[in-house]
N, C-alpha and C positions, 0 to 999 in steps of 0.2 A: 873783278867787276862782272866779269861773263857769269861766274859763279852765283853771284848775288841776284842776278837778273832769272837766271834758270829755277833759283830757288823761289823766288814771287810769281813764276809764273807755275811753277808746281804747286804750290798754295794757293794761286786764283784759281787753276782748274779741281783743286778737292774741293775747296767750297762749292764752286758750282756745281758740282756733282752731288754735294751735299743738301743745297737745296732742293734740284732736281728729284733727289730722294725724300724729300720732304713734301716738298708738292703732289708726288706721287701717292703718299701717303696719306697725306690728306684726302686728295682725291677718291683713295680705296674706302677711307673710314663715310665720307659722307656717302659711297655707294651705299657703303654697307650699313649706314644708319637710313637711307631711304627707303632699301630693299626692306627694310627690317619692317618700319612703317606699313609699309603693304600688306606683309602678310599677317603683321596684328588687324589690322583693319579690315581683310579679308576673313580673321578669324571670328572677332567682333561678330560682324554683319549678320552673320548664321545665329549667333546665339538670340540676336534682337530678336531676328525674325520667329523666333522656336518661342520668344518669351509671350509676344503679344498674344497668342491664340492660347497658352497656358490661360492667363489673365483673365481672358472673353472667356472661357471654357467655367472657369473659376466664377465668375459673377454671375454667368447663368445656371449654373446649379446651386450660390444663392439664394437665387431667387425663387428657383422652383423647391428648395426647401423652406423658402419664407409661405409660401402659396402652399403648401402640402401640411405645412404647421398652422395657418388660418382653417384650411377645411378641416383640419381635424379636431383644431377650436371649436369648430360652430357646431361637428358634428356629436361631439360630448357634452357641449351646450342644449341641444335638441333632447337630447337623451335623458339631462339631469331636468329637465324639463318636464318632460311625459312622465317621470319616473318619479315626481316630489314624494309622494304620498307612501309610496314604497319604502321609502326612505325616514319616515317619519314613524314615532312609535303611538302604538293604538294602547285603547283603554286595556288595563288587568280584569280578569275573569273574578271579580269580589263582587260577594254577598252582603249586602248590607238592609239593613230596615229604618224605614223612613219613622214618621212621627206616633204611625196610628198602626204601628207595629210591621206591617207590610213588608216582607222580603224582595230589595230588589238589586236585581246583575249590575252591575256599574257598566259592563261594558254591552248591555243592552239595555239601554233606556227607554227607546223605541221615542225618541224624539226625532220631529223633523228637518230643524233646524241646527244652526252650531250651538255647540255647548261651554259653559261657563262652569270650570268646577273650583269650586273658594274654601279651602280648609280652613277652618277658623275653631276659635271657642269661646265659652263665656266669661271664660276669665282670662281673655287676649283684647286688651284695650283697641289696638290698631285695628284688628279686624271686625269687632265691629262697628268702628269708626269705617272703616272703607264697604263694609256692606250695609252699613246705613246709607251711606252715600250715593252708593247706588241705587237704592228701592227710594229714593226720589227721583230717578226717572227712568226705570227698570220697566213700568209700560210703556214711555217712549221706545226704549231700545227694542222692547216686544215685536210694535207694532213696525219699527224699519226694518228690523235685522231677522224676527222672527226666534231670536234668542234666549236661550231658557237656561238660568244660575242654579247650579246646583250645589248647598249649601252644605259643604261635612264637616259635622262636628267631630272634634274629635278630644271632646271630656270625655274622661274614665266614667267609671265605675261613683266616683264619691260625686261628680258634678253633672251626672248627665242628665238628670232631671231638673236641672234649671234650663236647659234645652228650650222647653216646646211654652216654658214661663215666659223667657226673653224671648221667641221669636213671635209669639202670638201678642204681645204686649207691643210691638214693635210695628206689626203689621204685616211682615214680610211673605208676599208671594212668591219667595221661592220652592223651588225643591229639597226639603230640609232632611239628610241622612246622617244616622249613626255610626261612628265609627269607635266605639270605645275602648278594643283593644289594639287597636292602631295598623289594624291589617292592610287599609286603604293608604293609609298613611304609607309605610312601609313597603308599596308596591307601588307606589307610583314615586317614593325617593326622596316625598318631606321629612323634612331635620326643623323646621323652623315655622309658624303660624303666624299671619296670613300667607298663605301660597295659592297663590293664584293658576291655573290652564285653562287654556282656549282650545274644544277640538272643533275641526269641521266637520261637516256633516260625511264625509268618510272612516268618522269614526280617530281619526290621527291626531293627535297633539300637534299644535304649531307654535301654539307661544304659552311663556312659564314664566312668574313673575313671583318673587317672593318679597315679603315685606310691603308696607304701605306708607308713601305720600300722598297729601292731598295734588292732586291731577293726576294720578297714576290710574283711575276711574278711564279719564278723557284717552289714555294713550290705548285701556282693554278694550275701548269703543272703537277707534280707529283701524285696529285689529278687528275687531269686528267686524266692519265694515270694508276691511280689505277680501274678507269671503265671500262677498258678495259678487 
């Protein structure tokens, strides 16, 4: 009996020993999962703080590349601006002779105004369907825009004497030159008749139109009148 009692009271003190050990345990693990906490948290904090001013640093130079890419916009804006005309190609150095034999430079015409050059011929239905069309109100356009058409033919050799038959039959106050062996042609890059150029009065081509619809007239006027 003594035996029996000794032995339950050896077994109630290991368990409680056992818990005690347990509890202790316990107690070390949540230390050491608090301590742990802190010093992530600790660690954290420095990196926020290092991030935000990266961020701020970041959007402001941004911006000052968004602002350095506008001036440089407007400042190659300004430039292609002053500079159209540079940019633009002038009349070729051709000889050519008008109706009454007269030898004259194509790229001195010694005209005031813009100029109207219309490749055409007499055996090209379109063109003179669109330079009829015009020389009904080819002194309007004279007298707003100051505008002078200058009409090249470009019949050979076997047609070019129907020339000054159709244009004087017609009526036509333009400038009427020869181009017979297609020199004019071939410098300025026609493949195809009616081909229409507008220059200004610096001498530069701005607009080239080839082929003919009925209002394609009204859209050379507009151009025209955008040189003014």
């Amino acid at each position: 009996m003594k035996m029996a009692c000794l032995f339950h009271v050896k077994n109630f003190k290991q368990k409680k020993l056992m818990n005690n050990i347990n509890t202790l345990l316990v107690i070390f693990l949540v230390f050491t999962a608090t301590t742990s906490c802190k010093n992530s948290k600790n660690i954290v904090e420095p990196i926020k703080k290092t991030e935000k001013p990266i961020i701020k640093n970041d959007a402001h130079s941004d911006i000052n590349k968004k602002n350095d890419s506008e001036n440089n916009k407007e400042i190659k804006e300004k430039h292609s601006t002053n500079n159209d005309d540079a940019k633009l190609k002038g009349l070729p150095s051709i000889e050519l002779k008008d109706l009454n034999g007269k030898t004259v430079n194509i790229s001195s015409l010694g005209l005031n105004g813009p100029i109207v050059i219309s490749f055409w011929a007499t055996w090209c239905s379109p063109c003179k369907k669109e330079l009829n069309t015009i020389n009904e109100v080819y002194q309007d356009w004279q007298d707003e825009t100051g505008v002078t058409l200058v009409a090249v033919s470009i019949d050979d050799s076997k047609t070019k004497n129907n020339v000054p038959v159709y244009v004087n039959g017609k009526g036509w106050e333009y400038m009427v030159l020869l181009d017979p062996n297609g020199d004019l042609k071939r410098a300025m890059g026609v493949n195809n008749v009616p081909h229409t150029f507008l220059v200004n009065t610096n001498g530069k081509i701005v607009y080239s139109h080839n082929n003919y619809a009925p209002g394609d007239e009204d859209l050379l006027y507009d151009e025209i009148l955008n040189l003014k």
